[in-house]
C-alpha positions as CSV (number, residue, x, y, z in Angstrom):
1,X,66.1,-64.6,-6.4
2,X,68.9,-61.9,-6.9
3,X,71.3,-60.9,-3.5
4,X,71.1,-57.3,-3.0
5,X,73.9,-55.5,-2.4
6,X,75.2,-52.4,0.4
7,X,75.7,-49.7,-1.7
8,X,76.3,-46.0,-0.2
9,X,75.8,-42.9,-2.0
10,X,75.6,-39.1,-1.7
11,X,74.2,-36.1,-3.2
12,X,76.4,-33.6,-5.4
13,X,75.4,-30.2,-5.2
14,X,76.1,-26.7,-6.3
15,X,76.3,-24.0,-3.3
16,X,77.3,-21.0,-5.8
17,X,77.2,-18.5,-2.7
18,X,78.2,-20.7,0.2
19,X,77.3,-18.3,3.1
20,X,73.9,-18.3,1.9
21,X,73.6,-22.2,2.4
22,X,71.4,-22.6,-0.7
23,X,72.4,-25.2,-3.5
24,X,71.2,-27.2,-6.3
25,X,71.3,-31.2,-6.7
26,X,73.5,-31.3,-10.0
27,X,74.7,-35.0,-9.2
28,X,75.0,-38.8,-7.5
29,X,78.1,-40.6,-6.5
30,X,77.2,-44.1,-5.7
31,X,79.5,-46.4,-4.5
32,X,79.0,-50.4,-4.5
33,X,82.3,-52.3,-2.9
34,X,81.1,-55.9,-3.7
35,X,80.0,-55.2,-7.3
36,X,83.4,-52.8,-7.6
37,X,81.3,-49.6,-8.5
38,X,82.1,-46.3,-7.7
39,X,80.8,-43.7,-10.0
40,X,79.4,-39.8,-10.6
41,X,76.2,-39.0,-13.2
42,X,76.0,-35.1,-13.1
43,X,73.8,-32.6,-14.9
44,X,74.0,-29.1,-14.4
45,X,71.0,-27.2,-15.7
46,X,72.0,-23.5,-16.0
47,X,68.6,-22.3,-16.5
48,X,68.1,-23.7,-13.1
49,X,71.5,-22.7,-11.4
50,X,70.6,-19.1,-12.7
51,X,68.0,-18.5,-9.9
52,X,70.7,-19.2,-7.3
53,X,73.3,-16.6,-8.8
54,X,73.6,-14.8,-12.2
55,X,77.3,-15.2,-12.2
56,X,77.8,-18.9,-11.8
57,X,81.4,-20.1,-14.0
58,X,80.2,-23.5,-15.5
59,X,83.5,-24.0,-17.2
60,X,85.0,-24.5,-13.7
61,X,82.2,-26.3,-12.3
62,X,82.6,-28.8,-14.9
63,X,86.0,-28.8,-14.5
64,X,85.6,-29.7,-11.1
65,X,82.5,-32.0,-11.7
66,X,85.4,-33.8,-14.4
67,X,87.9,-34.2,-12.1
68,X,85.9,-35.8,-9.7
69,X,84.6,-38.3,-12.0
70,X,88.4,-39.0,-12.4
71,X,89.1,-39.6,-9.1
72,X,85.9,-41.4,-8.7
73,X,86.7,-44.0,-11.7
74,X,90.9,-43.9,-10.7
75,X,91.4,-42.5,-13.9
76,X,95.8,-41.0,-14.1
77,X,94.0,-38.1,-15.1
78,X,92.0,-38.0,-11.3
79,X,96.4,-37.3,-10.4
80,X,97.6,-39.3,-6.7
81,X,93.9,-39.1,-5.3
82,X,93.0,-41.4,-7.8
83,X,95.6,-44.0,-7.2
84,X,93.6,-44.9,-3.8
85,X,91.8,-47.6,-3.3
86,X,87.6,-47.3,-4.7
87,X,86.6,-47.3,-1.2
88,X,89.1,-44.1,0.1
89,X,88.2,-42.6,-3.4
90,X,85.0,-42.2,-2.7
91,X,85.3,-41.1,1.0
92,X,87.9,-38.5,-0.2
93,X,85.3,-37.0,-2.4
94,X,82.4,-37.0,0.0
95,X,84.2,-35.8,2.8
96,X,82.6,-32.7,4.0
97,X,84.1,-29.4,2.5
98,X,82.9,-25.8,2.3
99,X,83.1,-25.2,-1.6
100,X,81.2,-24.4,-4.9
101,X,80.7,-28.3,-5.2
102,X,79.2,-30.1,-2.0
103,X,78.3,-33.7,-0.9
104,X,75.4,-34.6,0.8
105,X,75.8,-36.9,3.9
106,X,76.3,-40.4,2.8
107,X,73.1,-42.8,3.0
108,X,73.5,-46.5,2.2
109,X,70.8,-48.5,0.5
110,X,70.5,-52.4,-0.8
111,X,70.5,-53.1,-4.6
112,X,70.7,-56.1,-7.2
113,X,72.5,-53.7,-10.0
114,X,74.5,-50.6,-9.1
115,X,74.3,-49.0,-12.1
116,X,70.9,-49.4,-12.8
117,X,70.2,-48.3,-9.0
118,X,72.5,-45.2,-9.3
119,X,71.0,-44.1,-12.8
120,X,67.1,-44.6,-11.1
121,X,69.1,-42.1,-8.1
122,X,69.9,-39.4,-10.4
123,X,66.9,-39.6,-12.3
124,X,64.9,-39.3,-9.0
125,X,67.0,-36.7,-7.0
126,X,68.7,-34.2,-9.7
127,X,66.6,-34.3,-13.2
């Protein structure tokens, strides 16, 4: 039989007008310490996002969404932020914020395979 593993992740989501509190799941960071994964699957469906606000910029939410993936994998291109350790990485970017791009709370969960856990995740909570 495989161990299972703690793994914690958190929603990504897209609040285009943040005083009306509405957003869309457009993502899953899922960090696993033992199995040294910390990653972000995204998907921003605009046909979707549209019914939230007509004048959504997706070249800066991808921007952002890229950036985040850099600091999430501790990519130079993720700047000082990514030079932290996987664990503050991934606290840094679900730390609670008032922006276009959101986190849910964090909620941990037991798995044999991160990736394959954090893809079935994604599949489940944004497609």
């Amino acid at each position: 039989m495989h161990d299972r593993t703690l793994y914690e992740y958190a929603v990504v989501r897209l609040v285009p007008r943040v005083e009306r509190e509405e957003f869309l799941n457009i993502g899953v960071l899922l960090y696993c310490r033992k199995q040294r994964y910390a990653e972000i699957l995204y998907h921003v469906d605009e046909e979707r996002c549209c019914h939230l606000a007509k004048d959504i910029d997706y070249t800066q939410i991808n921007a952002h969404l890229q950036s985040m993936r850099a600091v999430c994998q501790g990519l130079k291109e993720g700047g000082s932020l990514a030079q932290l350790d996987q664990t503050e990485r991934f606290r840094w970017l679900t730390a609670y914020r008032s922006t276009l791009i959101q986190c849910s709370a964090v909620h941990p969960g037991l798995c044999i395979d991160a990736a394959t856990t954090h893809q079935e995740l994604f599949e489940k909570l944004v497609l």
